[in-house]
N, C-alpha and C positions, 0 to 999 in steps of 0.2 A: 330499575334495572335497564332502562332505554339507551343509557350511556355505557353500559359492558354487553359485551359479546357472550355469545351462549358459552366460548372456549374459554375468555377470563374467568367466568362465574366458576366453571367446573376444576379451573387449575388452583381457585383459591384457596390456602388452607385451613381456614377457619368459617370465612363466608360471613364472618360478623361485620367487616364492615362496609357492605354492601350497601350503596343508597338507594332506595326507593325511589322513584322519581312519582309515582302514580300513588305513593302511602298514604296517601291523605284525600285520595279523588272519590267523589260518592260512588257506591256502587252501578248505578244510574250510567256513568261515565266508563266502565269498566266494563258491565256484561256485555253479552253477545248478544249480536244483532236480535235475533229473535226474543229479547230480554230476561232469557233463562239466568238463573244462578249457575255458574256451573263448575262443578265441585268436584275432588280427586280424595278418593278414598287409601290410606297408606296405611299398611298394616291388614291384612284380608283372610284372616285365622280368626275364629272368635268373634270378639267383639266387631271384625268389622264386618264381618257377615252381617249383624244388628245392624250396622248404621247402614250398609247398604237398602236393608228391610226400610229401614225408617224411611231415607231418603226418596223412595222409589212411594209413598206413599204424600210425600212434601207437594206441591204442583211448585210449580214453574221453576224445577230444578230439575237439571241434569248433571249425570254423571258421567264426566268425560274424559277421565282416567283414572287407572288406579297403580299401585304401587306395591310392590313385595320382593325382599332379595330372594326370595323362595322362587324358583322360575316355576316351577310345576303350580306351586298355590297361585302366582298369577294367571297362568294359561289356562288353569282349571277355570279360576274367577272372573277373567276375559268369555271365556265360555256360555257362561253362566249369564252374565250381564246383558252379553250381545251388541251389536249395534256397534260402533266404529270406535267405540269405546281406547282408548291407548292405553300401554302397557307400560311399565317403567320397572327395574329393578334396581337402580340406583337413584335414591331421593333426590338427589342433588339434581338432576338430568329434570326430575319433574316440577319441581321449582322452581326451575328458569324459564319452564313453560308460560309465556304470555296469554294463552289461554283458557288460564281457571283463577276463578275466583276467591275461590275458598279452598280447602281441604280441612277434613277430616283425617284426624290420627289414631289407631287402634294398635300400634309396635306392639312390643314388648316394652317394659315400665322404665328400663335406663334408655331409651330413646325419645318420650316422650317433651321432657322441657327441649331437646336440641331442635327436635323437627319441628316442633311448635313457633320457637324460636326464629331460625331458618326461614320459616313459611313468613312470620310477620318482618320479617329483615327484608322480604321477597313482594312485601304487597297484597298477603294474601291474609283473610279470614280465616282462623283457625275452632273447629272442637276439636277438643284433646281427652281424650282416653283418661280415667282415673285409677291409679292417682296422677296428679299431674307434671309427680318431680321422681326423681330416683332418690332423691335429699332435698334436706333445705333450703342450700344455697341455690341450687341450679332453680326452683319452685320460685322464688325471689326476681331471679333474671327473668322469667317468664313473663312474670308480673310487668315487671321494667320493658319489654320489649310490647308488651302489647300497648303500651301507654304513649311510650317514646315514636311508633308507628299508626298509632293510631289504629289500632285492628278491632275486630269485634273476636274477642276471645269465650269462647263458651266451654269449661269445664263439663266434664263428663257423671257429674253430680246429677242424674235425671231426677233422683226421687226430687227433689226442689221444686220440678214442673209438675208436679200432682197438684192440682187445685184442693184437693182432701187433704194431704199434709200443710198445704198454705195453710190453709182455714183451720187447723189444729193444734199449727204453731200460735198464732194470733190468737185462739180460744185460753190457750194455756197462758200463754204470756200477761193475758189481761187478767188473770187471778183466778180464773172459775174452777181451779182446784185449791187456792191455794200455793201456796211458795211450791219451789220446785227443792228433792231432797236430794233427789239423784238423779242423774240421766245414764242408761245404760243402755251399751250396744251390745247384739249380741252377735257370732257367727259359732254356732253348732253345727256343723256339716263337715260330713266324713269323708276326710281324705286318706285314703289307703297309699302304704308303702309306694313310691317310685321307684322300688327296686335298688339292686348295688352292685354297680361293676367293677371290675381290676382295674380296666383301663378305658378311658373315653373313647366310645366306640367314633367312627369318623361319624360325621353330618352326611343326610342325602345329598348324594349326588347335584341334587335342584336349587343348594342352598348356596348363596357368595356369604362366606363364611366375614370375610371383611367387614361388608354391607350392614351384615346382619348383628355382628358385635359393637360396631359401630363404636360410641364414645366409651365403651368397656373395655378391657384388656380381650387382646385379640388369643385367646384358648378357644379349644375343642373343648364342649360342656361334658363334666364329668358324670351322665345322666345316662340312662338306656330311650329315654322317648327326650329328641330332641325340643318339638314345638310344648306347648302349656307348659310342662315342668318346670321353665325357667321363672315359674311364679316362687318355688321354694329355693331358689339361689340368690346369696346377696348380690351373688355383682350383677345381678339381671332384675330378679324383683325383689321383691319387698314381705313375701310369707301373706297368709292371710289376712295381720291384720292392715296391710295394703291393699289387696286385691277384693275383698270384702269389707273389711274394717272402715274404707274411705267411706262408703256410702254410714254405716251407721255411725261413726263417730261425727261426721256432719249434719247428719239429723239428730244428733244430741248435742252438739254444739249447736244447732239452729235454732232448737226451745229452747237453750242456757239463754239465748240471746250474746254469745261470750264472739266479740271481732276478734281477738287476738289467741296469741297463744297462753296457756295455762301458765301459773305460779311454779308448781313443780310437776315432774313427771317418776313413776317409777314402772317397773313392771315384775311380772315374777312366772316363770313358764320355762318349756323346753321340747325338744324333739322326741317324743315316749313311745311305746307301745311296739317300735320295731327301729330298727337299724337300717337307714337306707343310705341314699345318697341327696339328700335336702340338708339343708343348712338351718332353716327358718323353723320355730316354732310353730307346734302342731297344738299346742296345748298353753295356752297363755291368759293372763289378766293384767289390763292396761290401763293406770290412771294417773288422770291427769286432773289435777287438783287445780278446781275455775274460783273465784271466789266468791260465785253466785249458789256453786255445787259441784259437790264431784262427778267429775265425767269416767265410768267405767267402760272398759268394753273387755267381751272374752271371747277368746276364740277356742276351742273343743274339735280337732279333726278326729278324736274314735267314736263309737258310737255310744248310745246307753246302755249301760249294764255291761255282761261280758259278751265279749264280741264271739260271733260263732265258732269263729276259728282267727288261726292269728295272722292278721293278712303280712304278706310276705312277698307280693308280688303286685303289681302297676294295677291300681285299683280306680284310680281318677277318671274320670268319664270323658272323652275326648275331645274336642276343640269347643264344644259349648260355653257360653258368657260365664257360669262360677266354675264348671269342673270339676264339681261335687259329686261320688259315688253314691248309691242308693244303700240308705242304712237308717234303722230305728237312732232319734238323735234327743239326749236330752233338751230337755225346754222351761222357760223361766215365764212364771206366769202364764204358758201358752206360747212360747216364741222360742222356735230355735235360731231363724236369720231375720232380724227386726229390734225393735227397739221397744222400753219399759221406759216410762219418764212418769218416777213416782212424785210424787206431791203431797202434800199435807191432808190434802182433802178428798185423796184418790191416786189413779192413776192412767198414763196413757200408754197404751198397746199399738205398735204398729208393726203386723207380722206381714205384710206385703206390703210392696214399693211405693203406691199411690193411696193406700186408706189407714185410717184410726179410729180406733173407739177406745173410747174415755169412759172410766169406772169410779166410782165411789169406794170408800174403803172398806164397804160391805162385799164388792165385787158385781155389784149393779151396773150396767150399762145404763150411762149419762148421754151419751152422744155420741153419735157415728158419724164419719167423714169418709167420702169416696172423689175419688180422681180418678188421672187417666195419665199417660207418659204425654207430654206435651215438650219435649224438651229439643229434641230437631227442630220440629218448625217454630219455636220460640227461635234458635240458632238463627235459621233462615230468613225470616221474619226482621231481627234487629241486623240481618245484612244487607239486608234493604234498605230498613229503614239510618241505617247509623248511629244506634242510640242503642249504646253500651249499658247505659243504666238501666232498659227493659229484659237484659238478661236476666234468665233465671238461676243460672250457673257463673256467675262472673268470677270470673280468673284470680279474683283477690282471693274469696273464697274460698275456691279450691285451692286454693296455694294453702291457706293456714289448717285446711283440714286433711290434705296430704303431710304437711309438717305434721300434725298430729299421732300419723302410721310413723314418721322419722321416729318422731322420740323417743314410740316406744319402743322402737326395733333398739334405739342408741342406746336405750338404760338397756336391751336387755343383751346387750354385745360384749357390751361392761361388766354385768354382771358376773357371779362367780354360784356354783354352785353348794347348798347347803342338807343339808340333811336336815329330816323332818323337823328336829327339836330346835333346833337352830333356827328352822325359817318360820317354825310360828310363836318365836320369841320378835322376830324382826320384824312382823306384822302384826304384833301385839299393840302396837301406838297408833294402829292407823285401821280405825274398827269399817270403816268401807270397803278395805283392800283386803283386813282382816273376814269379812265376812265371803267375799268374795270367790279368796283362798281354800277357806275352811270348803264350798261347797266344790272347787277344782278339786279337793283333796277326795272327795266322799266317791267323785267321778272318774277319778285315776286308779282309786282303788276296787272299783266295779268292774274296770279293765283291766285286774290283776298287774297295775304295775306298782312294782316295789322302789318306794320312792326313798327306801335306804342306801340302793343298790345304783339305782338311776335318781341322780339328785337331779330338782330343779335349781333353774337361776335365780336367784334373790337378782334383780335388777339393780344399777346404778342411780341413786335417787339424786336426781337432777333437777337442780333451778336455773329456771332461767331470769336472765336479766328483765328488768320489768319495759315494754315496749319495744322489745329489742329479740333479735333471731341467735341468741347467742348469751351461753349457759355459763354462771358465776357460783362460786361455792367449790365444793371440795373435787368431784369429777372433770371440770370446768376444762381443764386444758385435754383429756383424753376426749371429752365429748366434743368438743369443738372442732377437733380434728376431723371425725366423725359428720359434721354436718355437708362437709362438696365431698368430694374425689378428685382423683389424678384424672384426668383426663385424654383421650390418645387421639394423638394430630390425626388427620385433621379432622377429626369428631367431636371440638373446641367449645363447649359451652362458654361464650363470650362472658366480662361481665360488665355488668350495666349498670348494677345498682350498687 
């Protein structure tokens, strides 16, 4: 960027093809004087509250801006921070800043590949917030743009840096259960109603509404709580099994041992229990058929049994990392948000983020594994050193296990809705999805919903091409369409690859 003017960077309308002049310089060569990291946090709701935490616990990093079209959530998080800290409401302005290093991304999830993007076009070391793509396609460019720059990319995948799940993926994988039969993820956790208005009330005051839509279609969210909620919109996020589902559908893709994406994809689920204003399933099961084992995952936003009353109004817990409300939550094996990876000879439990225990098929505990989050200062750590392959979260990675929340959002967009008799004749050939369903169905019905009346989706059952990001067979031209979006100037996810 030593050859443009901080005015050309910000008049350009795409910003793709920006040359680095410094993309390839050690870190060594780039920090500042006092040889601090020193890092810009974007996105300061939520999750970057956490990486702020993290950070501030890293040594020889500073944080020496941060970023938010929200003025208020900035000057609160300026606040907060202290110290001479800079403010930024438009990403671009902070980009062209020659003095930071890296940045961290926490947006909202259809910002994620651009600014990631952006930042490696800019010279800079990215972690990126999961999932890492809004879709397939843009999740790909990201890939491509850390490679092509040379960047140290670290996904937002922390459970990976547990040295307990290391060590439990590797126990598994070497046989000491036995084959693998299934891997499942789970997310049971109650999201109540976001409520349902006439008409899109305006945005705070504090928000640049522009900023903030960024490569989306520039509307007013048709929402009563502007910030977290945009996890249950498609044009913003991706429903839970994005928001939650990235982290387990990755640790069940990590003991599959599976690099790529699945043979086929389907899904079967829907929005139940109330009438709001979300888009995204509340209630779903997702699989994606590896050839090693099926990968399922399910998501359950009511609670267990019948709820006490019938929520009907904004029940989501406020800017916290899941946003989950407080409610008794069915559980599998013992797990409501974690992962079951049965085996032949047993199986593995992992109901928090850094440990597992392993069981025999009596239900004996075999072995227990503990860690710790380690996954910042890995970040910080390989921007030192330059050595992308010590990541723990490397960007290929998260790219195939954010494609993973695509697929099934894609089958189940396509899909159409069936009535009971109907949809457990459809899942009669597929005894994994079929068991899966049977016990959604035991669970929907303990919540008094009447699944005659409010039909689920039978999903789009989707193949994809063998090696390839991009789906062959009968859905194949509807679902293709479905992998990028329209994108709006100049919020341009370039393409690279």
């Amino acid at each position: 960027m030593n050859h443009l003017t901080r005015r050309t960077f910000l008049k350009s309308s795409a910003f793709a093809g920006a040359a680095v002049a410094f993309s390839a310089r050690s870190w060594a060569q780039v920090a500042g004087a006092n040889g601090d990291v020193r890092v810009a946090v974007i996105g300061l709701n939520g999750r970057g509250k956490n990486h702020l935490g993290s950070l501030a616990k890293v040594k020889g990093v500073r944080v020496v801006a941060l970023c938010d079209p929200d003025s208020a959530v900035l000057e609160r998080t300026k606040k907060n921070v202290g110290g001479d800290v800079k403010g930024y409401t438009d990403i671009r302005e902070l980009l062209a800043a020659k003095d930071i290093d890296a940045v961290t991304i926490a947006t909202p999830n259809h910002w994620h590949s651009l600014a990631a993007i952006w930042a490696c076009q800019n010279g800079k070391d990215v972690y990126v917030e999961k999932p890492v793509s809004h879709n397939v396609w843009e999740g790909r460019q990201l890939v491509a743009a850390a490679a092509k720059h040379n960047r140290i990319v670290q996904a937002g995948t922390q459970i990976r840096s547990g040295e307990g799940l290391r060590e439990a993926v590797a126990w598994v994988r070497a046989g000491n259960l036995g084959k693998i039969t299934a891997a499942r993820g789970f997310c049971y956790k109650f999201r109540g109603s976001i409520g349902k208005v006439d008409a899109p009330p305006a945005p705070p005051a504090s928000v640049n509404l522009d900023l903030w839509c960024g490569p989306a279609p520039k509307v007013v969210p048709h929402r009563r709580k502007f910030h977290y909620d945009w996890h249950w919109d498609y044009v913003t996020g991706n429903g839970d099994v994005g928001n939650q589902g990235i982290h387990q559908m990755d640790v069940a893709r990590w003991f599959l041992g599976a690099s790529g994406l699945p043979r086929h994809t389907v899904s079967v689920g829907g929005r139940l229990g109330y009438v709001d204003d979300g888009n995204t399933p509340n209630t779903q099961v997702v699989l994606h058929d590896y050839a090693t084992a099926p990968l399922i995952f399910e998501v359950r936003g009511l609670p267990a049994g019948k709820p006490a009353a019938t929520p009907t109004v904004v029940a989501n817990a406020g800017d916290g990392e899941e946003g989950g409300g407080r409610a008794a939550m069915d559980k599998y094996k013992g797990v409501s948000v974690g992962n079951v990876i049965d085996c032949e000879g047993g199986y593995v439990v992992t109901a928090s983020y850094f440990s597992a225990t392993a069981y025999d098929k009596a239900g004996k505990v075999v072995k227990e594994f503990k860690g710790s989050d380690r996954h910042m200062q890995n970040f910080i750590d390989c921007v030192r050193s330059r050595k992308a392959a010590e990541l723990y979260g490397p960007i290929e990675e998260g790219h195939v296990s954010s494609a993973l929340c695509h697929l099934g959002n894609i089958s189940h967009v396509l899909g159409r809705g069936l009535d009971p008799d109907e949809l457990k004749q459809a899942v009669k050939g597929n005894a994994p999805l079929g068991e899966a369903y049977g016990r959604m169905v035991e669970h929907l019905t303990g919540n008094r919903v009447d699944l005659a009346k409010t039909r689920l989706a039978f999903g789009a059952a989707l193949t994809l091409e063998a090696g390839k990001e991009r789906f062959v067979s009968e859905f194949a031209d509807a679902a293709n369409r479905l992998l990028s979006r329209s994108y709006r100037a100049p919020f341009v996810v370039p393409q690279l690859a």
